[in-house]
C-alpha positions as CSV (number, residue, x, y, z in Angstrom):
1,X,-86.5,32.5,-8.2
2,X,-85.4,35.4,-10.4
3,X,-81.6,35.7,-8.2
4,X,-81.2,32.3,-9.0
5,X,-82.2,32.9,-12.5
6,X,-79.6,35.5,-12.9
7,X,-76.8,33.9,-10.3
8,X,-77.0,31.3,-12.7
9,X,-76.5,33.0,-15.9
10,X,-73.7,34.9,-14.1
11,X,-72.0,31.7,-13.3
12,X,-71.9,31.0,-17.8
13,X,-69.9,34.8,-18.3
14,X,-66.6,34.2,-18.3
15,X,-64.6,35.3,-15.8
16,X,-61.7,38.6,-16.7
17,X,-58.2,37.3,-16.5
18,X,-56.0,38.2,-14.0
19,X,-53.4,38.6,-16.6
20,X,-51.8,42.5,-16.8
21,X,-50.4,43.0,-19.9
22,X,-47.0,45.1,-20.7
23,X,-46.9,47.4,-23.3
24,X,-43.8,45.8,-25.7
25,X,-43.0,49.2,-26.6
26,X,-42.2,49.8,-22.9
27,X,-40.3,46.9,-22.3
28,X,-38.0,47.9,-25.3
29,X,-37.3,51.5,-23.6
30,X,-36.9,49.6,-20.3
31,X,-34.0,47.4,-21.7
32,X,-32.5,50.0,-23.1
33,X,-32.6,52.3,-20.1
34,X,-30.5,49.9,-18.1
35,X,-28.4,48.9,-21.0
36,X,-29.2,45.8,-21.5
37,X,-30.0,45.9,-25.1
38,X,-26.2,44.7,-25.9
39,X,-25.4,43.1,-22.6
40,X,-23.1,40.4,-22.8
41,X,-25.0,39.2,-26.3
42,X,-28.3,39.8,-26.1
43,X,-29.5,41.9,-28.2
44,X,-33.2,44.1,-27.9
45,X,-34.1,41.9,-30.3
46,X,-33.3,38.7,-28.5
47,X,-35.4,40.2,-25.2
48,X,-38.0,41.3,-27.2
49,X,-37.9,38.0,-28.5
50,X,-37.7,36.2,-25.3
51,X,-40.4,38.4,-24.2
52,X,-42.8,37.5,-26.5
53,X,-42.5,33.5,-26.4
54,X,-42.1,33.3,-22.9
55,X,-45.1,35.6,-21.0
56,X,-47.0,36.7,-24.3
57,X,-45.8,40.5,-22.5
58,X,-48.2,39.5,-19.7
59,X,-47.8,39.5,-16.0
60,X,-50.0,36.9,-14.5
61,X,-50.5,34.7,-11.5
62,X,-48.4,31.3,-12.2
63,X,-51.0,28.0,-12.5
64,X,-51.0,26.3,-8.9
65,X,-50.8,22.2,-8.9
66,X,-47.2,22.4,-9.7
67,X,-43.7,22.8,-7.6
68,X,-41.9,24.7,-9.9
69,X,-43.6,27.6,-11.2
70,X,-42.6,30.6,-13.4
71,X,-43.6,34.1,-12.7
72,X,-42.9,37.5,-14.5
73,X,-42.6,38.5,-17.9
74,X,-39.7,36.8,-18.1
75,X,-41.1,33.3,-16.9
76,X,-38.5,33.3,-13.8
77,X,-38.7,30.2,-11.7
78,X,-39.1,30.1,-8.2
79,X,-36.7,26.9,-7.8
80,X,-33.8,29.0,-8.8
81,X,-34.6,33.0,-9.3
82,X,-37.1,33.8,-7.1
83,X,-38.6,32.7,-3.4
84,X,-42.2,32.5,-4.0
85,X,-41.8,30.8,0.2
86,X,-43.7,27.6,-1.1
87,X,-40.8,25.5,-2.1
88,X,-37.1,25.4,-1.8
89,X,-35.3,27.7,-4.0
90,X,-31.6,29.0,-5.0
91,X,-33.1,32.5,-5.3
92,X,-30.2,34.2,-7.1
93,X,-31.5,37.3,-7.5
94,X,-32.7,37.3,-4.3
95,X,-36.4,38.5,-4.6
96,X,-39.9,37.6,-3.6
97,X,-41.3,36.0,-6.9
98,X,-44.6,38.3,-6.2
99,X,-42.3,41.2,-7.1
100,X,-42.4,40.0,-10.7
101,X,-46.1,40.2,-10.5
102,X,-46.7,43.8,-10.8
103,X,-45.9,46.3,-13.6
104,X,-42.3,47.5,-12.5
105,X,-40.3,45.9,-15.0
106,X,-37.2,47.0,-13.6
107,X,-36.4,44.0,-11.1
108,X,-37.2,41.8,-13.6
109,X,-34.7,43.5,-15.8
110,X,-31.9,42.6,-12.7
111,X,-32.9,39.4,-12.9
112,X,-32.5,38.6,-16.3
113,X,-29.2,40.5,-15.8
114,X,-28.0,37.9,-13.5
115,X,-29.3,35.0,-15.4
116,X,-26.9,36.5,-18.2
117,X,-24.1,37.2,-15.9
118,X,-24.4,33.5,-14.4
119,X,-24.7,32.2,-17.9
120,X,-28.1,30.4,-17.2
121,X,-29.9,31.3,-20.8
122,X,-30.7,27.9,-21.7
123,X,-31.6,26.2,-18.6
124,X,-33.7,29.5,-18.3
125,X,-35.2,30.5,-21.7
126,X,-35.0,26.9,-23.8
127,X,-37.6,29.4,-26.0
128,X,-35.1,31.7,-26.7
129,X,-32.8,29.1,-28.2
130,X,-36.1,27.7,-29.6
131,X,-37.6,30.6,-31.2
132,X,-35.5,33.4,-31.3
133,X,-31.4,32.1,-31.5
134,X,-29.4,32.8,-34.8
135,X,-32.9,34.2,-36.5
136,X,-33.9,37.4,-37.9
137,X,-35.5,39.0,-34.9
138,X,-36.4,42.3,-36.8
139,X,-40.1,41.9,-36.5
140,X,-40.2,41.9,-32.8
141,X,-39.3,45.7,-32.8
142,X,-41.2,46.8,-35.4
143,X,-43.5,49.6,-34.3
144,X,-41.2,50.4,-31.3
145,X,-39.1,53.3,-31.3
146,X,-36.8,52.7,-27.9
């Protein structure tokens, strides 16, 4: 009776999310290590930006139930970015969409490369030209010294 008790009072604890979080400080000095902090137009700013409405700076499982899912800290989608072998998919950058899922930053840094390169931004980030487009962006590197 007492293991039910206490299987049942386990059930009520929340469960830890999955979610990994990225240090934003990091991401900054990734950008700026492969020189993206003035690619094209983007500025640090505008990534950090992006960043920050699109994944919160965390790497987490996308929600299943839906086709088109996101995945990365960069919210990439796995109809045109990404394979994630579930649905059909453009895959320009030519990746698993699990890749995006750990804490190497550095191929989602290619990606968002491309989608700059192809000139994707707003089908890609509509946050970005939300949130972060012709605004002062200075708070989103405060405390960061890339």
């Amino acid at each position: 009776m007492r293991v039910l008790a206490v299987v049942a009072l386990l059930s009520l604890v929340p469960v830890a999310s999955e979610a990994a979080e990225v240090n934003p400080c990091v991401v900054a000095k990734e950008i700026k290590l492969w020189r993206m902090d003035r690619y094209i137009f983007f500025t640090l700013a505008d990534w950090m930006c992006t960043v920050h409405h699109v994944s919160g700076f965390k790497i987490q499982p996308p929600p299943s139930g839906t086709a088109e899912k996101t995945y990365g800290i960069f919210g990439f989608s796995n109809k045109y970015w990404c394979s994630d072998g579930t649905e059909p998919s453009s895959n320009y950058c030519n990746i698993s969409c699990q890749k995006f899922l750990d804490d190497n930053i550095e191929d989602d840094i290619l990606c968002a490369r491309k989608v700059l390169s192809m000139n994707k931004i707003v089908e890609t980030w509509p946050l970005w030209v939300e949130k972060c487009r012709g605004k002062d962006l200075s708070s989103y590197l405060k405390g960061c010294d890339p």
